[in-house]
C-alpha positions as a printed NumPy array, in Angstrom:
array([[  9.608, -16.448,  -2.854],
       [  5.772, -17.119,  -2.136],
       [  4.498, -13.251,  -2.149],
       [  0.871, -12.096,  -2.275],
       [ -0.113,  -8.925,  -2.852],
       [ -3.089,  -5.706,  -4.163],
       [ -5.607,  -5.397,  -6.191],
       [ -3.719,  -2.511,  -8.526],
       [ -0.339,  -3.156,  -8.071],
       [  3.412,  -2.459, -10.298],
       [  5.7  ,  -5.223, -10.771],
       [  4.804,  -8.917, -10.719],
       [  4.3  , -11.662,  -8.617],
       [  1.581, -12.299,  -6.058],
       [  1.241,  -9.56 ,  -2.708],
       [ -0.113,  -9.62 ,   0.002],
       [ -3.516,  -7.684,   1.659],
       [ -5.045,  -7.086,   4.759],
       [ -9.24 ,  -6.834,   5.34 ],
       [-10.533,  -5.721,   8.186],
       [-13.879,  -5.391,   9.754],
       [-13.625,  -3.688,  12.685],
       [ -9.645,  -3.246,  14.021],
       [ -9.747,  -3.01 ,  17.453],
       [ -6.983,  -2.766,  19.889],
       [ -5.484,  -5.86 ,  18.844],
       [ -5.89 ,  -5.777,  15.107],
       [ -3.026,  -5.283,  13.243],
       [ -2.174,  -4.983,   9.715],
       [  1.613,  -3.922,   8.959],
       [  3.385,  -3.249,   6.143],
       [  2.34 ,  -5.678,   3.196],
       [ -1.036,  -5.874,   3.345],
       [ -5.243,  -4.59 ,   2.776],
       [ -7.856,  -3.596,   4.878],
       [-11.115,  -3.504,   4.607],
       [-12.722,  -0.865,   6.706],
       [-15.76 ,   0.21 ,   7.943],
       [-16.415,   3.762,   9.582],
       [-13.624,   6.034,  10.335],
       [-13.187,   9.694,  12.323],
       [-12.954,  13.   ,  11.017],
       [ -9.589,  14.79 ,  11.072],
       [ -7.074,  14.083,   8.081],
       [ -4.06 ,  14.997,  10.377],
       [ -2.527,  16.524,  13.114],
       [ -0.855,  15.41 ,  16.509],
       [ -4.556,  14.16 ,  18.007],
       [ -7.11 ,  12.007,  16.201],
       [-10.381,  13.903,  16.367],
       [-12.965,  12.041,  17.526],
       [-16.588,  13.22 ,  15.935],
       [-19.306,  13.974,  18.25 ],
       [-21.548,  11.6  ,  16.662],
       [-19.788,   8.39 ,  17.523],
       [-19.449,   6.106,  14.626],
       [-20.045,   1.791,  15.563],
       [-16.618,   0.996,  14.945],
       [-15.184,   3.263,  18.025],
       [-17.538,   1.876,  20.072],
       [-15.807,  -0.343,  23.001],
       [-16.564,  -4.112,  21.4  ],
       [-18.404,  -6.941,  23.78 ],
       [-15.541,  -8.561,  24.793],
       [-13.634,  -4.936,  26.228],
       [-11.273,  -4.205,  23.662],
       [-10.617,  -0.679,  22.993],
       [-10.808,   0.302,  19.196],
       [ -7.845,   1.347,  17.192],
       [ -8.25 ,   5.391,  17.712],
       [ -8.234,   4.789,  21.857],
       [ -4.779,   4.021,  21.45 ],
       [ -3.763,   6.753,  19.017],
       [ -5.276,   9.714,  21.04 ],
       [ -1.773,  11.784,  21.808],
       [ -1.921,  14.308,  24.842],
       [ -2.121,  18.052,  23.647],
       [  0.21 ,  20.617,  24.753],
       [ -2.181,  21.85 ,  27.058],
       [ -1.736,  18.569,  28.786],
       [  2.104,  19.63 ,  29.535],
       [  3.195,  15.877,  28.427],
       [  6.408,  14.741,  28.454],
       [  6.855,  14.553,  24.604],
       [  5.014,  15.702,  21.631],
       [  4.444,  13.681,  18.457],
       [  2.94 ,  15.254,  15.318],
       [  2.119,  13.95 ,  12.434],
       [  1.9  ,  15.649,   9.171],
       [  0.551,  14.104,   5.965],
       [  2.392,  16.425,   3.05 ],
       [  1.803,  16.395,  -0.528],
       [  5.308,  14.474,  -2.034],
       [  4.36 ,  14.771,  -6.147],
       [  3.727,  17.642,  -6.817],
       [  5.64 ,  18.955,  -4.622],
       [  3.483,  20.704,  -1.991],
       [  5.01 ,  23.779,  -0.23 ],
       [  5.035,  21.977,   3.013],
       [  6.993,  19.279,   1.498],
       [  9.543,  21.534,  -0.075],
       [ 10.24 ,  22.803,   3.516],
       [ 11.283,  19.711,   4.748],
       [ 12.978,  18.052,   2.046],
       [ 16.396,  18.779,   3.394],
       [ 15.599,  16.925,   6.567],
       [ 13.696,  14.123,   4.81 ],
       [ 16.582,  13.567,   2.341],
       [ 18.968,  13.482,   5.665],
       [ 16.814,  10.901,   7.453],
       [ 16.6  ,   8.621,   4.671],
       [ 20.426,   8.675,   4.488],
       [ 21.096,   7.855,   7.292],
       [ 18.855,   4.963,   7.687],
       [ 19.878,   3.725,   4.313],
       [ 23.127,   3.595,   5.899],
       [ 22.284,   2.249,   9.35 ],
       [ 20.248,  -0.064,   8.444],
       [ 20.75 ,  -1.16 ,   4.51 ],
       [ 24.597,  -0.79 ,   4.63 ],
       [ 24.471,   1.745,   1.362],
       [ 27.493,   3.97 ,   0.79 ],
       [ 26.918,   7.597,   1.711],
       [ 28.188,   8.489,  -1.795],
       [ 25.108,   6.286,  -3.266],
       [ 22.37 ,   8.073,  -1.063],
       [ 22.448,  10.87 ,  -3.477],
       [ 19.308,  13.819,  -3.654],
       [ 18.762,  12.582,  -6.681],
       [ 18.597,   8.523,  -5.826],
       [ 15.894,   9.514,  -3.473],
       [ 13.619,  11.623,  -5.149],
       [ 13.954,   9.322,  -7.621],
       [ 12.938,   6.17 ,  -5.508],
       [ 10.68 ,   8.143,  -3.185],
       [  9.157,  11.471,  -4.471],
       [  8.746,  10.692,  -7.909],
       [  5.382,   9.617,  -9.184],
       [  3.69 ,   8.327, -12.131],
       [  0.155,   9.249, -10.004],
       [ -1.688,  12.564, -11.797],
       [ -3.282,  14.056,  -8.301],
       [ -7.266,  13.879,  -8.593],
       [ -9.494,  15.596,  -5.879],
       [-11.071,  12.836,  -3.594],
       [-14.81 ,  13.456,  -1.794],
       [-15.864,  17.137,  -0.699],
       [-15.32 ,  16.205,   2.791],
       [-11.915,  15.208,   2.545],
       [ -8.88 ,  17.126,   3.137],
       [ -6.555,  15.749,   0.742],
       [ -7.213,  14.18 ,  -2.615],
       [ -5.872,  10.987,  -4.511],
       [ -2.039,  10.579,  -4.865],
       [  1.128,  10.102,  -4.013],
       [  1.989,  11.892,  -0.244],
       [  4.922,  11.544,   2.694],
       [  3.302,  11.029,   6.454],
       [  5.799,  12.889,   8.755],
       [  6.007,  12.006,  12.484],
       [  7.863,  14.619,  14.573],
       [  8.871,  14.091,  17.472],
       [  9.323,  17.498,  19.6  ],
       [  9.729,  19.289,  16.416],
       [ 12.668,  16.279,  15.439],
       [ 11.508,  14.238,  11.962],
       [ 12.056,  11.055,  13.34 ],
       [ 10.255,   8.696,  10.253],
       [  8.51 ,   8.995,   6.942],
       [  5.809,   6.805,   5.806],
       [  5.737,   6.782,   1.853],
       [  1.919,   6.084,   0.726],
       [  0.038,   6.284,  -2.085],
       [ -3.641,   7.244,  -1.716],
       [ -5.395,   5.128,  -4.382],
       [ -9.164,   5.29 ,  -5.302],
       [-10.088,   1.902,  -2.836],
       [ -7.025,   2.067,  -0.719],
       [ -3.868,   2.856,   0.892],
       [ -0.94 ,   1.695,  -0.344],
       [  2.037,   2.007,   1.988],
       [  5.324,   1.614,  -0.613],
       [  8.004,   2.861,   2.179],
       [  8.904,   3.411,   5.65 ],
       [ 12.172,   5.368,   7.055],
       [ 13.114,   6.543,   9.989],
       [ 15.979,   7.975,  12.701],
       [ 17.175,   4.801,  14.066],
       [ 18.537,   6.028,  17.166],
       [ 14.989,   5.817,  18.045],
       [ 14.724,   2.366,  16.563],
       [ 13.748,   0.58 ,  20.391],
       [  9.932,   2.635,  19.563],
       [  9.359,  -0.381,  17.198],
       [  8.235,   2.8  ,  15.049],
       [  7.52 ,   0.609,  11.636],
       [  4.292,  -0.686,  14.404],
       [  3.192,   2.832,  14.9  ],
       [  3.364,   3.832,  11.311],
       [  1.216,   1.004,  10.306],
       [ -1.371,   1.511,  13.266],
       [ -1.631,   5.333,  12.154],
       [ -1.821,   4.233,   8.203],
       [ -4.707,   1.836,   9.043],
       [ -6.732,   4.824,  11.255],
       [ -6.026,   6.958,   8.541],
       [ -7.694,   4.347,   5.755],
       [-10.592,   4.01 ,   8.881],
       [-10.848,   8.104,   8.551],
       [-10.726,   8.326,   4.592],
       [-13.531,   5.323,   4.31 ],
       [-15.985,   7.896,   6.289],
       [-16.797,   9.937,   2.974],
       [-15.559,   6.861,   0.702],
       [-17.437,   3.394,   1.385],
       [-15.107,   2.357,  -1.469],
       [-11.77 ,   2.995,   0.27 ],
       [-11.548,   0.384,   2.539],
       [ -8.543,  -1.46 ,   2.046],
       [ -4.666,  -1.231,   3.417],
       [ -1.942,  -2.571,   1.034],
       [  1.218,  -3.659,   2.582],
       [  2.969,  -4.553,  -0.466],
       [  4.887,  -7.781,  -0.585],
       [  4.96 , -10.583,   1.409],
       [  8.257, -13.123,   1.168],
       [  7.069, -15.952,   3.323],
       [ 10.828, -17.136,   3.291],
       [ 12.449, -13.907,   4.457],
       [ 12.444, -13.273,   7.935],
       [ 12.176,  -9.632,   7.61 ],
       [  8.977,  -9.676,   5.678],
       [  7.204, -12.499,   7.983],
       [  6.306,  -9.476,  10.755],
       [  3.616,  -8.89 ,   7.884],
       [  1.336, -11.749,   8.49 ],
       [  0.836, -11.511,  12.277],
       [ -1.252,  -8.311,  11.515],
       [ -4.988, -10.42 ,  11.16 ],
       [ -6.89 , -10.134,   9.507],
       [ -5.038, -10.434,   6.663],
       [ -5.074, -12.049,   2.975],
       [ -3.016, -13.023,   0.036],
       [ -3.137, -12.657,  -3.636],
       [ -3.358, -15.779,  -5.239],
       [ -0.892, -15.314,  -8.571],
       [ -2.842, -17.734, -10.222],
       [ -6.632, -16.473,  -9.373],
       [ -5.965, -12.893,  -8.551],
       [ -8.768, -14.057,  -5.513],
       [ -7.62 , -12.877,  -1.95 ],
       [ -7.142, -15.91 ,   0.175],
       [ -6.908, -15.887,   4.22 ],
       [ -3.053, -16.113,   5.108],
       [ -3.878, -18.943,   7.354],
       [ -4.695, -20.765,   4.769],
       [ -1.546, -20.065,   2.494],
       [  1.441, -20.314,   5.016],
       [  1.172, -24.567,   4.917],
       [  1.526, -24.459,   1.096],
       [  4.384, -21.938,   0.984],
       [  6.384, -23.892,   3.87 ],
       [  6.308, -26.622,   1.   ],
       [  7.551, -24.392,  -1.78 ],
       [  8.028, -20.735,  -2.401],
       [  5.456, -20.853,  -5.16 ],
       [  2.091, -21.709,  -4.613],
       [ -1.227, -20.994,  -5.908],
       [ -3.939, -20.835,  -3.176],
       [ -7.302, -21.059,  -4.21 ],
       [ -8.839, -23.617,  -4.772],
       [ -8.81 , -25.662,  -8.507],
       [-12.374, -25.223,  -8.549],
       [-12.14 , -21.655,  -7.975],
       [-11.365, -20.036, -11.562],
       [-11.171, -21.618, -15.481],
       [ -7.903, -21.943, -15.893],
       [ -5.824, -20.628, -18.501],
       [ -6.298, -23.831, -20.868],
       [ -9.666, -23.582, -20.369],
       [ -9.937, -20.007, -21.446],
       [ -7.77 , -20.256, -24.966],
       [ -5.656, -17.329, -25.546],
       [ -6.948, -16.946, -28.866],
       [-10.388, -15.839, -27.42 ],
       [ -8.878, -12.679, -25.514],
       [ -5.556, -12.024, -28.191],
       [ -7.888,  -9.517, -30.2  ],
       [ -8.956,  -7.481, -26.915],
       [ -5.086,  -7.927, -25.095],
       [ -4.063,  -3.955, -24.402],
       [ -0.728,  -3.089, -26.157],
       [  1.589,   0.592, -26.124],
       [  3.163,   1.704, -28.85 ],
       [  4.532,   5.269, -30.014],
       [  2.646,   6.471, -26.689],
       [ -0.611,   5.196, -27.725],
       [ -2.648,   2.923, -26.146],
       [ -4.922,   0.249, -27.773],
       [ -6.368,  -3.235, -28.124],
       [ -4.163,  -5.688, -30.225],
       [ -6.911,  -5.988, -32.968],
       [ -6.156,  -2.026, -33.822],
       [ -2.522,  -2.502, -33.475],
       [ -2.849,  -5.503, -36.433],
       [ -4.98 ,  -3.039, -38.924],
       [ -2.615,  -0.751, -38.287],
       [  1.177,  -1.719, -38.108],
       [  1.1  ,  -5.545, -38.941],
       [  0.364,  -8.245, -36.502],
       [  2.706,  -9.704, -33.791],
       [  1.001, -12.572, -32.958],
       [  4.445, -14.482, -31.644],
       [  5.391, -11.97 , -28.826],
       [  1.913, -10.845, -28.241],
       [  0.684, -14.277, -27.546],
       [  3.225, -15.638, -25.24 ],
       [  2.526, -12.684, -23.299],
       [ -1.311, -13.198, -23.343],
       [ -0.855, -16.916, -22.368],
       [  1.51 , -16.288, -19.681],
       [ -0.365, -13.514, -17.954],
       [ -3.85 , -14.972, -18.631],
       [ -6.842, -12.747, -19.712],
       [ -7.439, -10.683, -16.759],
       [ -4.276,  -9.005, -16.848],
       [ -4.175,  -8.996, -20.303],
       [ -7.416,  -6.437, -20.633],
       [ -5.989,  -4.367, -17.881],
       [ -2.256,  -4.083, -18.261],
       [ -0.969,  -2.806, -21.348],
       [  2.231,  -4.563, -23.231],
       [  5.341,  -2.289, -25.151],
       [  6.058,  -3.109, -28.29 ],
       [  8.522,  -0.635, -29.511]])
C-alpha cells in the first residue's frame, strides 16, 4: 500500500511528511505528515494562543490577505462570556504526570467508546490495560528541551475540553526535530466538529510555538500514508506536504508521487539519478559497521564476529535488504 513516511520512525515501509514554510490560513497538514516551520508564539498551552508582543514574520497577515494559522486558533476567554469554552491541556502520558493520572479514568472511557463507535471493538477487548499499553506506554526516556520551553522531549496526551467535558485526545510524541502525532480519539457524539481537523491545526501551531527556542524542530509527522485507503487519503490535501521515498529515504513532493502510486501500491519516487543504489554500494562494504543487539548490548557486527562467531548468512540478507543507511542506524536482534 504506497505509504511514505519520517525521518525517525518504528516499523517499516515508507511514511509520509509535511514541510511547511509559512502555514497560513489555508495550510494544512493532517495526520500523516512533516512540517517544516519557521517562527512560532510563546505559550505551550492553555485555552488561548498567546500572541508575543514582539510579532514574529510568520503571524504577519501575508500579501495576498490570508490570515496566519494562530488568527484562527485565538479562542474567546471567559471574560468574553462565549457561548462555549475549549481548553486544551498538553499532559505528560510516560511518566505519568500528576495531571495525567487525574484524568486517566476519563481518557480510558473516551477511548472506549470511540474504539467502539467507530472501530467496531468489543467492549470486553477495550481493556485498561490494552490502552495503556497501545497509548501510554513508551519506549521515550523524557529529556529536558530548551530553557524557554515549558515541556521537554517525550511522549505526552493533548486534551481538548470542551466546557470542562474531554471530548478528544491527541497522542504525540515530542521528538528532538519534530512532532510526531501517533493517535487521535475522541467523543463521537461530537463527531460533525470534524475534530481530527482541529487537532491537526493545533498540533502544527504547537510545532510553530516549539520551533521559537528550537530552529531544529520544525517538522510535523503524520505517520502513514495508504494512498489506496480512503481513510488515509484526507492526509495529502494538507500542502505542503512530502513523502518518504522507501528506496532513497529523500522526501519527495506528494504531487509528484500520487501518479506513480495510482499505477501500483509500491513505488519508489525519486529519481534513479538521485542515490547509488544498493548494487552499487556492495553490502560487503557496510557488513563490518551494520549495528546488531544481542544479550542487551549494542554493537557493530565486526565486534559481534570477535566475539561470539560470525553470522554472516542472516546478517547479510538483512544488510542487503535494508541498504546501508538503515543498516548504521537501526540495530538487528540476534538472540
Amino acid at each position: 500500500t504506497g505509504q511514505s513516511g519520517l525521518e525517525s520512525n518504528t516499523g517499516t515501509g515508507p511514511k509520509s511528511s509535511t514541510r511547511t514554510g509559512q502555514t497560513s490560513s489555508e495550510s494544512n497538514i493532517g495526520t500523516g505528515q512533516i512540517s517544516s516551520i519557521p517562527g512560532g508564539i510563546s505559550s505551550i498551552a492553555g485555552p488561548t494562543l498567546a500572541v508575543p508582543s514582539a510579532v514574529p514574520p510568520y503571524m504577519q497577515v501575508h500579501e495576498n490577505g490570508r490570515k496566519p494559522l494562530e488568527d484562527f486558533l485565538q479562542f474567546p476567554t471567559p471574560e468574553q462570556n462565549p457561548a462555549h469554552i475549549l481548553e486544551i491541556r498538553l499532559v505528560r502520558s510516560h511518566p505519568p504526570s500528576p495531571e495525567f493520572l487525574a484524568s486517566l479514568r476519563d481518557s480510558y472511557n473516551l477511548h472506549k467508546k470511540y474504539q467502539i463507535n467507530i472501530h467496531k471493538d468489543l467492549p470486553s477487548k477495550c481493556t485498561m490495560q490494552s490502552f495503556t499499553r497501545f497509548l501510554v506506554d513508551s519506549p521515550l526516556i523524557p529529556e529536558p528541551g530548551p530553557p524557554e520551553w515549558k515541556i521537554g522531549y517525550g511522549s505526552y496526551h493533548q486534551q481538548y475540553y470542551l466546557d470542562g467535558r474531554l471530548i478528544m485526545v491527541g497522542v504525540i510524541d515530542i521528538l528532538p526535530n519534530c512532532l510526531s502525532s501517533k493517535y487521535l480519539y475522541y467523543d463521537t457524539d461530537f463527531e460533525f466538529l470534524t475534530l481530527g481537523v482541529v487537532s491537526a491545526l493545533n498540533e502544527i501551531a504547537l510545532t510553530r510555538k516549539l520551533h521559537v527556542h528550537n530552529p531544529e524542530f520544525q517538522y510535523y509527522c503524520m505517520g502513514y500514508y495508504v494512498h489506496s485507503c480512503q481513510k488515509m487519503k484526507y492526509k495529502g490535501e494538507y500542502t505542503p506536504s512530502f513523502l518518504l521515498c522507501p528506496e532513497t529515504y529523500n522526501y519527495v513532493p506528494i504531487e509528484q508521487c500520487r501518479p506513480k502510486l495510482d499505477i501500483q501500491k509500491y513505488s519508489r519516487f525519486s529519481g534513479e539519478s538521485e542515490v547509488v543504489d544498493s548494487d552499487k554500494n556492495p553490502v560487503e562494504s557496510y557488513l563490518d559497521s551494520t549495528l546488531v543487539l544481542h544479550k542487551h548490548e549494542a554493537m557493530q557486527y565486526e565486534s559481534f564476529c570477535a566475539l561470539f562467531g560470525k553470522q554472516d548468512d542472516k546478517v547479510k540478507e538483512y544488510a542487503r535488504l535494508v541498504g546501508p543507511m538503515v543498516a548504521k542506524q537501526c540495530l538487528l536482534f540476534i538472540s
